[in-house]
C-alpha positions as CSV (number, residue, x, y, z in Angstrom):
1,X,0.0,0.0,0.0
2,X,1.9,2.9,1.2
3,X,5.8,3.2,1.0
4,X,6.1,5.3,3.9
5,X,5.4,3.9,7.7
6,X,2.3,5.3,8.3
7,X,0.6,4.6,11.3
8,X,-2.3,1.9,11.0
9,X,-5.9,3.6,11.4
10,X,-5.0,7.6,10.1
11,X,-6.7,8.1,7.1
12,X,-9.8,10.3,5.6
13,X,-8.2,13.9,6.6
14,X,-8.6,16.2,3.1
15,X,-9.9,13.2,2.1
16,X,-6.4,11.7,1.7
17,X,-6.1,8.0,1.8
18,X,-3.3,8.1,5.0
19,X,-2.7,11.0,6.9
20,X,0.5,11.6,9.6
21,X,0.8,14.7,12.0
22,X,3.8,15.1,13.9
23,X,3.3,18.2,16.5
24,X,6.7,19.3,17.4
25,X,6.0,21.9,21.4
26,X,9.0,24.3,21.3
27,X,10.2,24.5,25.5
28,X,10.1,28.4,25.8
29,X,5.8,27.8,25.1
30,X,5.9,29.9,22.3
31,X,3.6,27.6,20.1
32,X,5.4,24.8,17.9
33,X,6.0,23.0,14.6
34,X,3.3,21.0,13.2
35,X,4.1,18.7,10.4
36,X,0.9,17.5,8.5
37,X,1.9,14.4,5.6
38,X,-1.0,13.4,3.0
39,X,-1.1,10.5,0.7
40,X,-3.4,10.1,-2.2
41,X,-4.3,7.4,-4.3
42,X,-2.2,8.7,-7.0
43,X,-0.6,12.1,-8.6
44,X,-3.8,13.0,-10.4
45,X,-6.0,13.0,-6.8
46,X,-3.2,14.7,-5.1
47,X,-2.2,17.2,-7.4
48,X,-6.2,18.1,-7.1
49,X,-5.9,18.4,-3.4
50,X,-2.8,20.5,-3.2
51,X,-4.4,23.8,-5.1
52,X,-7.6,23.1,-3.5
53,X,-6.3,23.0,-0.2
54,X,-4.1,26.0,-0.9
55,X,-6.8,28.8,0.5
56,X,-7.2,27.0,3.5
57,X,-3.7,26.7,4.7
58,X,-2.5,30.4,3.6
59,X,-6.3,31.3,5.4
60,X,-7.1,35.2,5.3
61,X,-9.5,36.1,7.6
62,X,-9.6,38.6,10.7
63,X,-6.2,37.0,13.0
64,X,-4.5,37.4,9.3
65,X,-3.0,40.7,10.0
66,X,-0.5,41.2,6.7
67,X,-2.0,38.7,4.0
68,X,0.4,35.4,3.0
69,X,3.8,36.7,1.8
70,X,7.2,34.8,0.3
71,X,10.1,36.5,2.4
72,X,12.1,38.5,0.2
73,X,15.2,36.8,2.4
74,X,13.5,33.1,1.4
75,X,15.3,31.8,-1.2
76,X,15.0,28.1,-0.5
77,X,12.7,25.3,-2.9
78,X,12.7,22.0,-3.0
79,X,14.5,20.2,-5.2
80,X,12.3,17.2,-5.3
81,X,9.0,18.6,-5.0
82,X,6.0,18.0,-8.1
83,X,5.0,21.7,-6.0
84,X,6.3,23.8,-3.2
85,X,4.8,26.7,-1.7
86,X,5.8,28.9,1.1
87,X,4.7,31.8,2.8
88,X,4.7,33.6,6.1
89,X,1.8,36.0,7.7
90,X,1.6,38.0,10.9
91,X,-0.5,36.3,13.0
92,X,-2.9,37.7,16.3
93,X,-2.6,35.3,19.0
94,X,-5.1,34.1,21.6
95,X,-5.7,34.7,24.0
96,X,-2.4,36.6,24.4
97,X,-3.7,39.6,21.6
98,X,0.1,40.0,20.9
99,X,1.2,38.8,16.7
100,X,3.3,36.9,15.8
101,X,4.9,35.6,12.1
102,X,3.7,32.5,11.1
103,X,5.3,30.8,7.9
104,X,4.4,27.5,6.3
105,X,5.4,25.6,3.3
106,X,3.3,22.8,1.3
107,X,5.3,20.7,-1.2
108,X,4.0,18.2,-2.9
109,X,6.0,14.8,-4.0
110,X,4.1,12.9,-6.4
111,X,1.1,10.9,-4.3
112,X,2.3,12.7,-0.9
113,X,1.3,16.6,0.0
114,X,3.7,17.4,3.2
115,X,2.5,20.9,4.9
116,X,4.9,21.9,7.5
117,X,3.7,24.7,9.6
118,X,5.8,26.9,12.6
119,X,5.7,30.9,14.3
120,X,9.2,32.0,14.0
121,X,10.8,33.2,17.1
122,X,13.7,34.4,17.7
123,X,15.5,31.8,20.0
124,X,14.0,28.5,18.6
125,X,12.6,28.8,14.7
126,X,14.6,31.5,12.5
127,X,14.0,31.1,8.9
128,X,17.2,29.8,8.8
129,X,16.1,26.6,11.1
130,X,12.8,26.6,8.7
131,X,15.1,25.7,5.4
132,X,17.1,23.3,7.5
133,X,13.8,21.4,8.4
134,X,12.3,21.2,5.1
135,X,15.7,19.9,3.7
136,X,15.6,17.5,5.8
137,X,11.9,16.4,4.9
138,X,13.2,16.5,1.3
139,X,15.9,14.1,2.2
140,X,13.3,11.7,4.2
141,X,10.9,12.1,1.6
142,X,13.8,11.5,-1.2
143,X,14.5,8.4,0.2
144,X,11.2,7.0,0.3
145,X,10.3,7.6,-3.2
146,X,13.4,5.3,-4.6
């Protein structure tokens, strides 16, 4: 069935045929990472799901403060990716009322949509840290698409 070690029993979210999320709680409590992986029957099915999933995951609505925005210091894509998208928004925060910048990238890798999702902070995820996860999720999902 799948050639990555999904757990037995996730399926059905965005109407995927498997679904992973790995919530990643950053110590200072400032949020955290959230990695969300999707896989589809085939390319076709995925493909579909990747632009129509795209409004919800760069949402606008009234926490949205700036509108979804590439860096202009973001020079990073995937290598390996059918699609890759990323983008970054200033976010209100509850129930704190203070903002913060939220970025997240969707790529998609034939079958599989990966959407990795984090507020940058200043001591735990810089832009910087951001490229150096999503190679790595490049690399992991490189090697299961041999």
């Amino acid at each position: 069935m799948s050639r990555l070690p999904f757990p037995q029993g996730h399926k059905y979210t965005r109407f995927a045929d498997e679904t992973l999320t790995l919530d990643m709680a950053y110590r200072e409590s400032q949020g955290g990472a959230i990695q969300d992986l999707y896989r589809y029957q085939n390319e076709l099915k995925a493909e579909f799901a990747f632009h129509l999933s795209e409004a919800g995951d760069f949402y606008s609505n009234e926490d949205n403060l700036s509108g979804w925005k590439t860096p202009e210091a973001w020079t990073y894509r995937s290598p390996i990716a059918s699609e890759f998208a990323f983008a970054c928004a200033q976010i209100r925060n509850f129930p704190r009322e203070d903002m913060s910048t939220f970025c997240t990238a969707r790529a998609r890798y034939g079958e599989f949509i990966s959407i990795f999702s984090a507020p940058l902070t200043t001591s735990t995820m810089t832009l910087q840290n951001m490229e150096q996860i999503l190679r790595e999720i490049d690399a992991n999902m490189e090697k299961y698409l041999k």
